[in-house]
SEKOL-156110 format. One record per residue (C-alpha): residue number from 1; z, x, y. Coordinates in nm, 2 decimals, always signed. Example, Ala and Ser with C-alpha at 12.3 -4.5 7.8 and 13.67 -1.06 7.14 Angstrom:
% residues 2
1, +0.78, +1.23, -0.45
2, +0.71, +1.37, -0.11
% end
This chain:
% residues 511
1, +0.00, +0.00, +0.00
2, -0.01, +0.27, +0.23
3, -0.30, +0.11, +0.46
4, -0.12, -0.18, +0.49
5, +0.25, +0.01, +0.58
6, +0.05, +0.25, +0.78
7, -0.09, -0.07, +0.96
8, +0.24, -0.20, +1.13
9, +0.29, +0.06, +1.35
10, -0.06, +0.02, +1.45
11, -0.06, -0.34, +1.51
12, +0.32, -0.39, +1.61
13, +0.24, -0.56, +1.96
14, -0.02, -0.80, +1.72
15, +0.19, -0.85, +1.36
16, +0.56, -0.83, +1.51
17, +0.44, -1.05, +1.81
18, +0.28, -1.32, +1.66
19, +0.46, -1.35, +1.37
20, +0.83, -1.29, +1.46
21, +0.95, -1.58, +1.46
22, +1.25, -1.49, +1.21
23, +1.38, -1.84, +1.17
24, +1.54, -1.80, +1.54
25, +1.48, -2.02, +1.85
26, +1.44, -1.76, +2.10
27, +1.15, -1.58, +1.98
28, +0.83, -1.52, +2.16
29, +0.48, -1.66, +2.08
30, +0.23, -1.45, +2.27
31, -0.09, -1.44, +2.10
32, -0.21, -1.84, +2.01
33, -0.34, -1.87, +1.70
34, -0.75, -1.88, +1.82
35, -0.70, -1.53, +1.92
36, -0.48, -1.40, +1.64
37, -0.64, -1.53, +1.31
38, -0.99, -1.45, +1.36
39, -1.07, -1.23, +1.02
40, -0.93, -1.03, +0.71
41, -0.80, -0.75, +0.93
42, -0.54, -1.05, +1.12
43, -0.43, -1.15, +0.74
44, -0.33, -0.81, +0.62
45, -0.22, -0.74, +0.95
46, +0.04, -1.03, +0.92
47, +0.08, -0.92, +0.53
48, +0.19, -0.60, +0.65
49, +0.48, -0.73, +0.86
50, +0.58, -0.97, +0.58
51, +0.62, -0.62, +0.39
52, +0.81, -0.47, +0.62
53, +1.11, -0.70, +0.55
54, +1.13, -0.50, +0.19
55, +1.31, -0.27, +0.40
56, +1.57, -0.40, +0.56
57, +1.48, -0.27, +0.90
58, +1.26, -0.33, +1.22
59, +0.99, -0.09, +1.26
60, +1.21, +0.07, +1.54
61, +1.49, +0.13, +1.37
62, +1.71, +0.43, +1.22
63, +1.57, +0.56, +0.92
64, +1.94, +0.52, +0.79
65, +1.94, +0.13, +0.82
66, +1.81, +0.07, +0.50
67, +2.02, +0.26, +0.30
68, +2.32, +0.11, +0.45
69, +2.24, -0.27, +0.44
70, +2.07, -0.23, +0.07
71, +2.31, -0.04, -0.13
72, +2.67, -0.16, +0.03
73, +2.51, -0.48, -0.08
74, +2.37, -0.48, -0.38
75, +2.52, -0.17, -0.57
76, +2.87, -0.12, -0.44
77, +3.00, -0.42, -0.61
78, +2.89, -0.26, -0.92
79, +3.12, -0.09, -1.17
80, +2.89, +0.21, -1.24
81, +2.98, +0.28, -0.89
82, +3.25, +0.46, -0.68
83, +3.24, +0.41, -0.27
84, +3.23, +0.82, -0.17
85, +3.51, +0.96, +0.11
86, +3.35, +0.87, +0.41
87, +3.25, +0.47, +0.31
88, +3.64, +0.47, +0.32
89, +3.57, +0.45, +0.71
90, +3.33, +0.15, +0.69
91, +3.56, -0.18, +0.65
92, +3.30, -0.41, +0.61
93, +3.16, -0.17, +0.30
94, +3.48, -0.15, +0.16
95, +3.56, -0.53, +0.14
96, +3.17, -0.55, -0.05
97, +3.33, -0.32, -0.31
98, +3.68, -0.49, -0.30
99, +3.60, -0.82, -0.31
100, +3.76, -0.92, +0.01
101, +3.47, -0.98, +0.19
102, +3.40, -1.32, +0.41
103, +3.11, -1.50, +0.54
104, +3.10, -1.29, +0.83
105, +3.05, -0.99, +0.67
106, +2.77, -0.81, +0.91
107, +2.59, -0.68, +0.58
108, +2.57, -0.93, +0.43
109, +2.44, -1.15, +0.72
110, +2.22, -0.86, +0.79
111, +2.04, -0.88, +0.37
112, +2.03, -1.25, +0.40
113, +1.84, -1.24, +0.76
114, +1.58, -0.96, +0.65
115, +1.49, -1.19, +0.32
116, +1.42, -1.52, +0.51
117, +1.25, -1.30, +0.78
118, +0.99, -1.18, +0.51
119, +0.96, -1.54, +0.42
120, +0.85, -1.68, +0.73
121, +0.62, -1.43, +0.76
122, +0.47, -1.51, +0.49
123, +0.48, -1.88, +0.52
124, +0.35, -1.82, +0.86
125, +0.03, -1.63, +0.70
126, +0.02, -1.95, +0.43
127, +0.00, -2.20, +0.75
128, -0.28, -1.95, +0.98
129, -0.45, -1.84, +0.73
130, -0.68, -2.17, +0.70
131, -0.77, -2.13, +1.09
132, -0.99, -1.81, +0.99
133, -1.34, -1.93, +0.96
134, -1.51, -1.88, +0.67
135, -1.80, -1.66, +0.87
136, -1.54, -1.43, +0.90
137, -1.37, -1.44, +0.54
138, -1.48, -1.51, +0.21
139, -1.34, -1.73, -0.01
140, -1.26, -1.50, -0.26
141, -1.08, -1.27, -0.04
142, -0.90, -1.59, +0.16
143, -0.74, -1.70, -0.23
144, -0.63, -1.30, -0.29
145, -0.46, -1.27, +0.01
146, -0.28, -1.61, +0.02
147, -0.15, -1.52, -0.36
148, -0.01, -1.23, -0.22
149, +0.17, -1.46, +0.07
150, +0.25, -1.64, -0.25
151, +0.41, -1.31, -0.40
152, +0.62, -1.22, -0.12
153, +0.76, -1.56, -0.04
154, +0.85, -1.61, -0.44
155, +0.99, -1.26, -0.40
156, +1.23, -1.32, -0.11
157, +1.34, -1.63, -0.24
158, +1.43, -1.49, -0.56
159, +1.66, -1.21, -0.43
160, +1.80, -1.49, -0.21
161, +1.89, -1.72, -0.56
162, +1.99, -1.39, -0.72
163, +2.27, -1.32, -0.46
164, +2.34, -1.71, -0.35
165, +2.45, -1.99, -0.57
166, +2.21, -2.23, -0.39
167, +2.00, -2.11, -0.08
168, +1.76, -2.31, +0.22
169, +1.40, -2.34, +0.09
170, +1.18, -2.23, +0.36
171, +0.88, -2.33, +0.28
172, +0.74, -2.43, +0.63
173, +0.63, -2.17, +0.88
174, +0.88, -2.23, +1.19
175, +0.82, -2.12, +1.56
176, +1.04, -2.06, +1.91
177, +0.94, -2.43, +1.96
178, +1.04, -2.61, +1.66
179, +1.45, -2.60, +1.68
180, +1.49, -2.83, +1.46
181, +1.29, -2.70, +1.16
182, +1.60, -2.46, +1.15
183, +1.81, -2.76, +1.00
184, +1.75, -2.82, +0.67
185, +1.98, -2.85, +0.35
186, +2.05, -2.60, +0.06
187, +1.86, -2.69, -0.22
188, +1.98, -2.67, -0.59
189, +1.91, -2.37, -0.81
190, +1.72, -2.63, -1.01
191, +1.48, -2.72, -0.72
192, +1.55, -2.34, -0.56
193, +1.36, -2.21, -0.91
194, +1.10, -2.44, -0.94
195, +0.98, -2.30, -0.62
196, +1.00, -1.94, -0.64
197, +0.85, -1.98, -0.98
198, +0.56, -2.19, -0.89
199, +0.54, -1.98, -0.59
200, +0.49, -1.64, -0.84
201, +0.27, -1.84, -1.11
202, +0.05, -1.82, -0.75
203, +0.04, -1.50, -0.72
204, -0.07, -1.39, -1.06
205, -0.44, -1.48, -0.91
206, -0.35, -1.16, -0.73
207, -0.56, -0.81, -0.90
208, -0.46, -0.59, -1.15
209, -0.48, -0.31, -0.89
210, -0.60, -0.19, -0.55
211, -0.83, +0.15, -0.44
212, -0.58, +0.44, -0.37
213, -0.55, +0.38, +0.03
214, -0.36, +0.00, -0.09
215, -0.16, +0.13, -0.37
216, +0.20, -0.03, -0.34
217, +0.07, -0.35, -0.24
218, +0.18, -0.68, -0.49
219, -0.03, -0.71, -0.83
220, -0.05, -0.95, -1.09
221, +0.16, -0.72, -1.31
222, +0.40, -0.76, -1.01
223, +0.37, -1.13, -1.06
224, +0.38, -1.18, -1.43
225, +0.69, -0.93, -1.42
226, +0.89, -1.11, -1.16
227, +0.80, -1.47, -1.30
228, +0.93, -1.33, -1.64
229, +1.25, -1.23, -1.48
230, +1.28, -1.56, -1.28
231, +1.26, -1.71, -1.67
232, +1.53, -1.47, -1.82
233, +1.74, -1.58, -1.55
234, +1.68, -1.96, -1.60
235, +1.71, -1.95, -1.96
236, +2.07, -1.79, -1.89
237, +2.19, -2.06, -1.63
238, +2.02, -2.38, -1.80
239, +2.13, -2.42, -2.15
240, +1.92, -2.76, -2.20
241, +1.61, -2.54, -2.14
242, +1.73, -2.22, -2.25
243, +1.50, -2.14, -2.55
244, +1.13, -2.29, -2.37
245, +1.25, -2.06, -2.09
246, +1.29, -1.70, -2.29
247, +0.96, -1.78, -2.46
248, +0.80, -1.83, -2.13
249, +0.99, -1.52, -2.02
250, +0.81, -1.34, -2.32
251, +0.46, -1.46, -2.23
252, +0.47, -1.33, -1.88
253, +0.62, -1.01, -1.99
254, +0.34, -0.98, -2.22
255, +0.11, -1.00, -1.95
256, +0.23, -0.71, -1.78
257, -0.03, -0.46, -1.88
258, -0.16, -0.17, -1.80
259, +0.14, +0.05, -1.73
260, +0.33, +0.29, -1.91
261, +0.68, +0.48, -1.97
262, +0.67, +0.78, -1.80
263, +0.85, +1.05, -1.99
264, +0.96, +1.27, -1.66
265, +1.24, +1.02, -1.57
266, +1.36, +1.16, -1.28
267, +1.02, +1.25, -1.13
268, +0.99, +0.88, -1.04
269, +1.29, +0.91, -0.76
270, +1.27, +1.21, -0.67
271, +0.90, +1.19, -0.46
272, +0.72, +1.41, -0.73
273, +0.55, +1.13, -0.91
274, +0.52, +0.88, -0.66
275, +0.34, +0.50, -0.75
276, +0.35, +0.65, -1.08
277, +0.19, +0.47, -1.41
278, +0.53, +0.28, -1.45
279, +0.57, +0.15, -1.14
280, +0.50, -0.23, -1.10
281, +0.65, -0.29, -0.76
282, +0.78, -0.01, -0.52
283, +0.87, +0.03, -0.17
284, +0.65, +0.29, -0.02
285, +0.74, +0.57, +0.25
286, +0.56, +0.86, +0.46
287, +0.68, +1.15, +0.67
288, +0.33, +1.07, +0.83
289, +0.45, +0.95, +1.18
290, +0.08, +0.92, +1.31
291, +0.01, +0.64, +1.54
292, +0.42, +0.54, +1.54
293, +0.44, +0.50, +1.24
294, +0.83, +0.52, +1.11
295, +0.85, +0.49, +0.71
296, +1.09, +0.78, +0.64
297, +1.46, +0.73, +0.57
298, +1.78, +0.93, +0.57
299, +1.88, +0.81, +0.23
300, +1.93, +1.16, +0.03
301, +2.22, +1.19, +0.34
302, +2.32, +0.86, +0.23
303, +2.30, +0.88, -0.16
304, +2.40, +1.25, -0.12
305, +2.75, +1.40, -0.21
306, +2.93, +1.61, +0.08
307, +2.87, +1.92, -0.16
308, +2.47, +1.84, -0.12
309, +2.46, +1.75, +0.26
310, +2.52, +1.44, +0.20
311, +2.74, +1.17, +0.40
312, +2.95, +1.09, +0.07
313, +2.88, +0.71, +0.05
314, +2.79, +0.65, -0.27
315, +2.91, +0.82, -0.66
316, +2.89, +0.76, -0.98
317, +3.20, +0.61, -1.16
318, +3.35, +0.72, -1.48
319, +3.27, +0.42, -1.68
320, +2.89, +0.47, -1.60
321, +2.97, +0.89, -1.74
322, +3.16, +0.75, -2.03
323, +2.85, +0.53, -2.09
324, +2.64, +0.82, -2.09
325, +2.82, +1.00, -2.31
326, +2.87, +0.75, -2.52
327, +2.69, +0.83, -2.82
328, +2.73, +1.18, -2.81
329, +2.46, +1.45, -2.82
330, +2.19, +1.35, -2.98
331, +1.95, +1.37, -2.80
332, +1.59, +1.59, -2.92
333, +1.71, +1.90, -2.70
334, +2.08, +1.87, -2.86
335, +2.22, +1.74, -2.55
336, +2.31, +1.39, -2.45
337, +2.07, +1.14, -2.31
338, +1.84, +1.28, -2.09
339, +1.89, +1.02, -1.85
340, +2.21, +1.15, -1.74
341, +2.06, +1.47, -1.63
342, +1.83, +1.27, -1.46
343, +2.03, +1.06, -1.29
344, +2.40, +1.28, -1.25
345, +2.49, +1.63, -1.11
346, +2.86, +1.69, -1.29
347, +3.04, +1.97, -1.46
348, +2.91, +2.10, -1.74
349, +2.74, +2.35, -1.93
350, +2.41, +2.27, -1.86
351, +2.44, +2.24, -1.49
352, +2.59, +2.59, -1.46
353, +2.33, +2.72, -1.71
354, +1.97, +2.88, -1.58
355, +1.77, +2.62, -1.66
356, +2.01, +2.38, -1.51
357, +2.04, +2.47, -1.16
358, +2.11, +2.23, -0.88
359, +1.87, +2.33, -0.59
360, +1.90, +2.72, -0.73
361, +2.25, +2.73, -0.78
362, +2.52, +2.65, -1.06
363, +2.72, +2.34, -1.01
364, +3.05, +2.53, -1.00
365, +2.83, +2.73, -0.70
366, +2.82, +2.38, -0.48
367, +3.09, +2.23, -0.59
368, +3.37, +2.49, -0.54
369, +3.63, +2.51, -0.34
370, +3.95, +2.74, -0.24
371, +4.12, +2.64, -0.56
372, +3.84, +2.65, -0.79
373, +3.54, +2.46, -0.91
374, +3.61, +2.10, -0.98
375, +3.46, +1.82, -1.23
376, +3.30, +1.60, -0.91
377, +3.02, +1.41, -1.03
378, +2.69, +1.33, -0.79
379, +2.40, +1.10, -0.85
380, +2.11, +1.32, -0.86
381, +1.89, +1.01, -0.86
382, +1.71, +0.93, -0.52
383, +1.78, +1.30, -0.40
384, +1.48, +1.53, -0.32
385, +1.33, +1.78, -0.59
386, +1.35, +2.09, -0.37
387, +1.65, +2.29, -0.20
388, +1.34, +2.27, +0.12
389, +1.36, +1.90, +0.13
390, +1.70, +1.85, +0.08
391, +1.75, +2.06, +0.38
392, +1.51, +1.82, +0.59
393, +1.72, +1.56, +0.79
394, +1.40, +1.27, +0.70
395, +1.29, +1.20, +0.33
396, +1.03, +0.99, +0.25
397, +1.11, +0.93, -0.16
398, +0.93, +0.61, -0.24
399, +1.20, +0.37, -0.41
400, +1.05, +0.19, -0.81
401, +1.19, -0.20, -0.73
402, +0.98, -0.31, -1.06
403, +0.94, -0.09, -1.33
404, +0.75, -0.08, -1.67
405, +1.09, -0.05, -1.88
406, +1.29, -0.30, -1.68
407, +1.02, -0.59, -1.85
408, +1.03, -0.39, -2.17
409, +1.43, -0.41, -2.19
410, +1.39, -0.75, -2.06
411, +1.19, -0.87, -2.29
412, +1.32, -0.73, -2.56
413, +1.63, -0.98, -2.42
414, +1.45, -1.25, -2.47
415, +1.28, -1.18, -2.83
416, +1.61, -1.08, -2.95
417, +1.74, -1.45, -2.83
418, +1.49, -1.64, -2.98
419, +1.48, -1.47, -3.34
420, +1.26, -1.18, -3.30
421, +1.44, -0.86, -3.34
422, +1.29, -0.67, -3.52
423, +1.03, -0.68, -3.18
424, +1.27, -0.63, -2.94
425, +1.43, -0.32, -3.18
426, +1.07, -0.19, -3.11
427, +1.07, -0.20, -2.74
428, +1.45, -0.07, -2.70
429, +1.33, +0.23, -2.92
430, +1.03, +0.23, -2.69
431, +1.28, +0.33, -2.41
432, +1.50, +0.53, -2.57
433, +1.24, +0.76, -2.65
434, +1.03, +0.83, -2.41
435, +1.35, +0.85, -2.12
436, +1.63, +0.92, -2.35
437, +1.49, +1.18, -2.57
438, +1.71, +0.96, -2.80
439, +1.73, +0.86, -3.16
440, +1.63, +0.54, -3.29
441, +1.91, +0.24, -3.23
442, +2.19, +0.20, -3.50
443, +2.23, -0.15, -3.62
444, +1.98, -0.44, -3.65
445, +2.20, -0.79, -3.61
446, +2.11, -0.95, -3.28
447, +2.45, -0.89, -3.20
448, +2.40, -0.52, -3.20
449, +2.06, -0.54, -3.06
450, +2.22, -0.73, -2.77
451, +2.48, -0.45, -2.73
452, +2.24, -0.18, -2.70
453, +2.05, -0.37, -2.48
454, +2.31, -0.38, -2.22
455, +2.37, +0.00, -2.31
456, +2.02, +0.10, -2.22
457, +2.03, -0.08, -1.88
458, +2.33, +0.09, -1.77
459, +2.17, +0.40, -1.80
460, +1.81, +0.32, -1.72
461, +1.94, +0.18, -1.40
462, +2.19, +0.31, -1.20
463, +2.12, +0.28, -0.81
464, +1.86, +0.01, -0.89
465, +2.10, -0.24, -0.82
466, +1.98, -0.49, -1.18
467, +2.37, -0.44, -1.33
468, +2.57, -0.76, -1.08
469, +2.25, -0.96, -1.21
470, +2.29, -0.81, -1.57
471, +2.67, -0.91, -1.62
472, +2.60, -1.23, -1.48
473, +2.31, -1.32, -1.69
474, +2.52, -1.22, -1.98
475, +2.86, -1.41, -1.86
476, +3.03, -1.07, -1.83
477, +3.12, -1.03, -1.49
478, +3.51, -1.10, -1.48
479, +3.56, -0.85, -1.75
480, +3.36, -0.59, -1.61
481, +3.52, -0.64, -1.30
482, +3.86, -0.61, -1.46
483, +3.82, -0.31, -1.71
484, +3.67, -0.14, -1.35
485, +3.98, -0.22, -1.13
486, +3.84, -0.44, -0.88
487, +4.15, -0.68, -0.94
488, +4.01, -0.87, -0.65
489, +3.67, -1.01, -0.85
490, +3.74, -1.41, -0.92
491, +3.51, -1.60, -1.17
492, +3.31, -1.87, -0.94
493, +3.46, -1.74, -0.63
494, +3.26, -1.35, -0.58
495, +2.94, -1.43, -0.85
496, +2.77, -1.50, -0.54
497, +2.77, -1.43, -0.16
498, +2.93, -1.70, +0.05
499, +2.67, -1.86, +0.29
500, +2.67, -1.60, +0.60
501, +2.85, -1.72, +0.92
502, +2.51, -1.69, +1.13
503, +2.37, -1.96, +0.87
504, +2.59, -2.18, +0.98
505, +2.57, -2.16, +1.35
506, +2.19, -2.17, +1.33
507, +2.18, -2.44, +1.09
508, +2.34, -2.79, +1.15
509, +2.29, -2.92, +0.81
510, +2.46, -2.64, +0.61
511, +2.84, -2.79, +0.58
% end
């Protein structure tokens, strides 16, 4: 997708003036729509702000913002997790990762703004996009770039239900001069599904892929992957309709082709193997800062232990290193899974070894003190591949939101519910392989299929932010919460995010 990124800087006084209406009243409307939606070009202009809302930041703003409305979000309510030394100074972060958090939580409000932002955006480009004549667009190009409208709208809806227990449907583009529009009801999950999933059945009229200069933008893999998840999650929360679901979860998954696992895991977050033939949907960045443009973050400060220049926000608990561990070193190389390399800088022999140097030196090198090297671990994940770009204060790592082994351990899931283990045994070996370096499973019962299921995502994921959404799919979350501490964490009370304070103002019908 790098046109269409590269694009918003470009057009910012065209795509964030016409189309930033943001659900607010006070917004201005410049440019009418007889001089905005004339061709293509306005479309993907507007596509490209509706893409912009992926991360969580204006096209003016720090290059740290993302990290720190994402990740306090979505991962620090994890248990794989630990909030480093200096979140201790961030109240609002530490009641995410407590559980103390209200409605006005500035994060929060922040995440939930961002995804109906990209919404409207994209409903706007639904409504507009039938005002460009058809001299100036063909019909086959008007359907592909409504499905990918389609896409995003599905896709911000769906993060919305994944972190709300019922959300507004926005399904109506809403300008400055439409007040009103802003007061609608919350709609059921029943209803809230039904759209996000019609919404993605949409966009699988989308391609299978783009020419290099649009890589990154939404595909029908993309499409077909999300929808599948949409169904895993359904089949979860509605037991009526619990087994049609998973095998409608399967057939999407199975339409997910032509990608594959890559066996350098940690090339994939590291920005050595960027859009790489795993990745299904990822959010794309550039140190190129040519005509404005401003798609670089700060987040190897923010992911980054103190030792490695980082701000010490973010580290990796000891349940996820026990999990790691867990089966002992069996791994190809006689070490343990190679995910953990991957993924973890910690004490051991391997990182103090010579073929296990962190940026050139040992671990004890970084991580000692006055009184001695101590066992500190450090994601690794999301941090630069060279000492040089660690030592740059801008990154520009591209960051995998879909990849190919998330819908292989997902549907494995759903085989394994319906009956068919020995298929999902297949894929979880799949994984295990080609990232782990690993055996094949133990165990064949669909309860201990299930089991190493849930194994393989904790260590295929970490800092992907799926595990909240794992333990609640598999009604798991209070004890996970308990066994990590968070004595806080109440069943029906923190599954979801309350409705933000800034909801309520703006919206007279939310009670």
């Amino acid at each position: 997708m790098k046109k269409i990124i590269y694009m918003i800087a470009v057009s910012a006084s065209l795509s964030f003036t016409a189309c930033e209406d943001y659900l607010t009243v006070d917004s201005p409307d410049d440019l009418t729509s007889q001089s905005f939606w004339r061709d293509k070009a306005d479309i993907e202009s507007a596509l490209s702000a509706a893409y912009s809302q992926l991360y969580f930041m204006d096209y003016s703003s720090d290059e740290w913002t993302m990290s720190e409305v994402i990740w306090p979000v979505e991962a620090y309510r994890e248990d794989v997790v630990n909030m480093g030394n200096d979140a201790m100074n961030y109240q609002n972060w530490v009641d995410l990762y407590n559980y103390t958090y209200t409605n006005g939580n500035s994060q929060v409000s922040n995440y939930w703004r961002h995804l109906y932002r990209g919404a409207n955006f994209a409903n706007q480009i639904l409504a507009k996009s039938a005002d460009v004549p058809s001299t100036n667009l063909s019909e086959s190009d008007r359907k592909t770039l409504m499905a990918e409208a389609h896409f995003l709208r599905g896709y911000y809806h769906m993060r919305l239900l994944l972190n709300w227990k019922e959300i507004v449907i926005r399904d109506k583009y809403i300008t400055s001069g439409e007040p009103a529009a802003l007061d609608k009801p919350l709609s059921s999950r029943l209803e809230c599904w039904d759209f996000i999933i019609d919404d993605l059945k949409a966009a699988t009229e989308l391609p299978e892929s783009y020419d290099p200069g649009d890589v990154g933008r939404a595909t029908r893999g993309a499409a077909y992957a999300y929808l599948g998840w949409a169904y895993l999650t359904r089949a979860a929360e509605e037991s009526s309709g619990k087994d049609e679901y998973l095998k409608k979860a399967v057939d999407a998954f199975d339409k997910v082709k032509g990608y594959e696992l890559v066996p350098n895991f940690e090339s994939m977050f590291n920005g050595q193997n960027k859009n790489s033939k795993e990745s299904i949907f990822e959010m794309q960045f550039t140190l190129n800062d040519a005509n404005g443009a401003n798609y670089r973050t700060q987040m190897h400060r923010w992911i980054g232990c103190s030792e490695l220049r980082g701000w010490d926000e973010i580290l990796p608990s000891k349940f996820l290193m026990n999990e790691f561990m867990k089966e002992g070193k069996k791994a190809t190389d006689g070490e343990y899974d190679s995910r953990l390399y991957a993924t973890v800088f910690y004490q051991c022999d391997y990182w103090n070894s010579p073929e296990g140097r962190i940026y050139g030196k040992t671990y004890d090198e970084w991580f000692r003190d006055d009184k001695g090297a101590y066992n500190r671990s450090a994601f690794r994940k999301f941090m630069p591949a060279t000492l040089e770009k660690l030592n740059m204060d801008e990154t520009a790592i591209n960051i995998p939101l879909m990849r190919y082994a998330n819908v292989l351990l997902m549907k494995a899931e759903a085989l394994n519910q319906i009956g068919q283990t020995a298929q999902a045994i297949e894929l979880i070996n799949k994984v295990r392989s080609v990232h782990g370096n690993m055996p094949k499973m133990e165990g064949s019962s669909k309860t201990e299929v299930q089991n190493q299921i849930e194994h393989e995502r904790i260590l295929e994921f970490p800092l992907e932010n799926m595990r909240f959404y794992d333990l609640r799919r598999w009604g798991k979350l209070g004890v996970a919460m308990k066994a990590s501490g968070r004595k806080n964490f109440k069943d029906s009370v923190h599954d979801f995010y309350p409705i933000p304070q800034t909801e309520h103002n703006a919206n007279g019908l939310i009670k």
